[in-house]
C-alpha positions in Angstrom: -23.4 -0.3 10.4 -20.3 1.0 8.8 -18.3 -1.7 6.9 -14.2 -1.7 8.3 -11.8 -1.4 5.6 -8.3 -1.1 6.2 -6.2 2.1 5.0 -2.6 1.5 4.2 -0.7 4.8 3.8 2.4 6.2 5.3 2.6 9.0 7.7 1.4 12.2 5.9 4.7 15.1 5.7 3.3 17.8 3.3 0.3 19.4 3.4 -1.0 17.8 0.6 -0.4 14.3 1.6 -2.7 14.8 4.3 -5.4 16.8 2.6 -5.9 14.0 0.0 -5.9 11.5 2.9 -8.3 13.1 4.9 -10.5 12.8 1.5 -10.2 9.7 0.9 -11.6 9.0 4.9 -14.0 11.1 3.7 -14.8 10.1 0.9 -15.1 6.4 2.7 -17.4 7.8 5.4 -19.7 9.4 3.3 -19.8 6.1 1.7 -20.8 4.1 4.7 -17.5 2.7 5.8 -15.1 2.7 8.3 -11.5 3.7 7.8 -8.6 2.0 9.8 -5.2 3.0 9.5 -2.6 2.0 12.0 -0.4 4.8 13.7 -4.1 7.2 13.1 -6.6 5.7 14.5 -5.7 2.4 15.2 -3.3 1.6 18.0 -2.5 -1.8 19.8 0.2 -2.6 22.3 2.1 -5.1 20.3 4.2 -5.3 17.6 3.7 -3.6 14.0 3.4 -6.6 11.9 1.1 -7.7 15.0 -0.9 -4.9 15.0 -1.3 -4.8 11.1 -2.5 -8.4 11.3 -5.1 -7.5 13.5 -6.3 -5.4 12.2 -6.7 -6.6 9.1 -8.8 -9.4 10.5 -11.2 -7.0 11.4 -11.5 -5.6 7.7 -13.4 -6.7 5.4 -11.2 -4.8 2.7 -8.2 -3.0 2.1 -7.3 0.1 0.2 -3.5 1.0 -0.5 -2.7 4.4 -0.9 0.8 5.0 -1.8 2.9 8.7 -1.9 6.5 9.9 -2.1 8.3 8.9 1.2 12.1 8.4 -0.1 13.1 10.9 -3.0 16.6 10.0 -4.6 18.3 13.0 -6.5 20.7 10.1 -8.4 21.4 6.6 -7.8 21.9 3.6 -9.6 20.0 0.3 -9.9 21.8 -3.6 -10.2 25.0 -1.5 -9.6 28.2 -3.1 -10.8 25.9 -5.2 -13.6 25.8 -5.4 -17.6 22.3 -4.6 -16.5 23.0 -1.5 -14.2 21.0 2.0 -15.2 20.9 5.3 -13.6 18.0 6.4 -11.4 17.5 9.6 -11.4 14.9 12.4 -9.3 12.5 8.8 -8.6 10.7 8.6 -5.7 9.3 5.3 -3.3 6.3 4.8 -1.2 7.0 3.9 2.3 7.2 -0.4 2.4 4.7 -0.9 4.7 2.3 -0.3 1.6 3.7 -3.5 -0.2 3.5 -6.0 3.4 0.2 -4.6 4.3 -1.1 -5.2 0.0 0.6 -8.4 0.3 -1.0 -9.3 4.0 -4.6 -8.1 2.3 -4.1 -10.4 -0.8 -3.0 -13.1 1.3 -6.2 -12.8 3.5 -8.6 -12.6 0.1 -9.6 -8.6 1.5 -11.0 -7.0 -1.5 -8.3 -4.9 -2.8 -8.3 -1.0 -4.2 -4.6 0.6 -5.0 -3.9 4.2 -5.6 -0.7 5.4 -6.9 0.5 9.1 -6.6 2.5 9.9 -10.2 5.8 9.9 -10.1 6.2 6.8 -8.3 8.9 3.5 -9.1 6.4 1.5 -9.6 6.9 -2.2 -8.2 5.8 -4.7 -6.7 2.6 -5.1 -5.6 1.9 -1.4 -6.9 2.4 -2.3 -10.7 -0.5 -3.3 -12.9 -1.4 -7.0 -14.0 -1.6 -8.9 -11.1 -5.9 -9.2 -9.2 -6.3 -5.9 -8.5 -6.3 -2.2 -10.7 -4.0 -0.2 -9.9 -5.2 3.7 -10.4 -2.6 6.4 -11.0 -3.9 9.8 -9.1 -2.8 13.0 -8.6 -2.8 14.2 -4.8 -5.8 16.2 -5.0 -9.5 15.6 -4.3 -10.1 15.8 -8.2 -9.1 12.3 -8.4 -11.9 10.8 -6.4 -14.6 12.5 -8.6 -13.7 11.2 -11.8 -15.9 8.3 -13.7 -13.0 6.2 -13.9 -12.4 6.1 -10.1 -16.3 6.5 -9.1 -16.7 2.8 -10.9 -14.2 1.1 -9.8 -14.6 2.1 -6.2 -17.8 0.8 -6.9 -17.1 -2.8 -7.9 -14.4 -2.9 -5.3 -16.8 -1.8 -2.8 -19.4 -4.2 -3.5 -16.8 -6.9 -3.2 -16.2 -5.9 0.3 -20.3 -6.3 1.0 -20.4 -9.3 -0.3 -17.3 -10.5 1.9 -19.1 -9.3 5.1 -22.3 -10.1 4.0 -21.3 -13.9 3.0 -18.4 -13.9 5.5 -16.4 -15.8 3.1 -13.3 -13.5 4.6 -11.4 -15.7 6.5 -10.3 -14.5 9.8 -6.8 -14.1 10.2 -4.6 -14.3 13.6 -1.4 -12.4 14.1 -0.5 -15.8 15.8 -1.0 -17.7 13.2 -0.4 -15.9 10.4 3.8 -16.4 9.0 6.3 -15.1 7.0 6.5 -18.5 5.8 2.2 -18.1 5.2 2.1 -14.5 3.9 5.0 -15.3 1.2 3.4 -18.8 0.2 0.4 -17.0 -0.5 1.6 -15.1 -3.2 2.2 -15.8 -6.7 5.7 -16.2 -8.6 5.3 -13.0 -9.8 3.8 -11.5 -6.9 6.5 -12.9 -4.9 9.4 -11.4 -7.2 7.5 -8.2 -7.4 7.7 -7.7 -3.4 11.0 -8.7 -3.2 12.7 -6.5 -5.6 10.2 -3.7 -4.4 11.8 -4.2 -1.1 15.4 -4.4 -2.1 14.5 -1.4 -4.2 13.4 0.9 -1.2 16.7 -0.4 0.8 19.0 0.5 -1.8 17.3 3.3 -2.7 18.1 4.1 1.5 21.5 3.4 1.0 22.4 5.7 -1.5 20.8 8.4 -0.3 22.8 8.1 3.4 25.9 7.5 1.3 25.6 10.7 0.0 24.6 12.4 3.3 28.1 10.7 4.4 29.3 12.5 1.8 28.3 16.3 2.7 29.6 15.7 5.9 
C-alpha cells in the first residue's frame, strides 16, 4: 500500500515548473508513495486552510517544493529604515509553501524542502531549523544526484516509521488553530514565517505600485 505524503507546491505557469513537478510525483510513485497536492489531485468542499488540514491528517509526511511565483524587477525592503536595502530581480515562492511547512512541522509529518535557485530565502525555506533544505535546479537532474538520493532516503524512512508506529498524530481542521499552528513553532520559526510573510506582501505591493504606475 502506497504511503500518503503531502506535496506543497504552487500552481505550475511555465513549462518547466510543471515538468519537474510531474518528476518529483514520479519520482514518489516509483518509490511506493502517494502524492497529494491540493488544487491537483486533492479537492474538498471547504475552505483552503480546511482542506490543507485535512489533508495533512491523512499524510504521513510532507514535501515542500518551492518555485518563482512573484518576480520583483526593484523594490526595497524595511523602507524608510537606517536598515532599508534595495531588492533587486529576486523572486518569492507562493506562501502557501510556508503555512502548509509550518502546518507539517506543527503536526510532527516528516519533512523534505526543495528550493528552486534564485529564491529570497526565508522563513521556513532557510536552513538551520529540523529539516534540510536542498537547493535544486528545475530539472529532473536534481533528483538523481547522491546528495538528494540520501536524504530522500532518511526522510522517507522517517515517514515509514511514522505510519508504521503511528506516532503521527492525527490532526482535525476543527481543532487545529492559528493560535495552535503558531504556538507550535519555535522563536525562530515563528519570526522566520512572519517576516517571510510580510516579505511576499510587500514584495505584492511594490510590484502593483508600479503597475499603477504604467497606467
Amino acid at each position: 500500500m502506497s504511503l500518503p505524503i503531502f506535496l506543497s507546491i504552487g500552481k505550475t505557469f511555465t513549462p518547466q515548473q510543471e515538468a519537474f513537478v510531474s518528476a518529483v510525483e514520479n519520482y514518489l510513485r516509483a518509490q511506493g508513495l502517494e502524492p497529494r497536492t491540493i488544487g491537483r489531485n486533492y479537492f474538498r468542499n471547504d475552505q483552503p486552510l480546511k482542506t490543507v488540514t485535512e489533508c495533512m491528517k491523512e499524510c504521513v509526511g510532507a514535501i515542500v517544493i518551492a518555485f518563482e511565483r512573484i518576480h520583483v524587477d526593484k523594490g526595497s525592503e524595511k523602507r524608510g529604515s537606517p536598515d532599508a536595502s534595495v531588492l533587486n530581480e529576486i523572486n518569492f515562492p507562493t506562501v502557501w509553501n510556508q503555512i502548509e511547512a509550518a502546518l507539517a512541522y506543527a503536526t510532527h509529518r516528516p519533512l523534505l524542502v526543495l528550493v528552486e535557485n534564485g529564491l529570497k530565502l526565508e522563513g521556513l525555506l532557510q536552513t538551520g531549523y529540523d529539516w534540510w533544505v536542498q537547493h535544486v535546479t528545475l530539472d529532473q537532474s536534481s533528483l538523481l544526484s547522491t546528495e538528494f538520493a540520501q536524504i530522500f532516503s532518511d526522510w522517507k524512512a522517517r515517514c515509514a516509521e511514522a505510519q508504521k508506529t503511528s506516532t503521527a498524530p492525527a490532526v482535525s481542521a476543527a481543532e487545529l488553530s492559528i493560535k495552535d499552528l503558531l504556538g507550535s513553532l519555535k522563536v525562530a520559526q515563528l519570526w522566520g514565517l512572519l517576516a517571510a510573510l510580510f516579505g511576499v506582501l510587500a514584495a505584492v505591493a511594490a510590484t502593483a505600485f508600479k503597475l499603477g504606475q504604467s497606467h
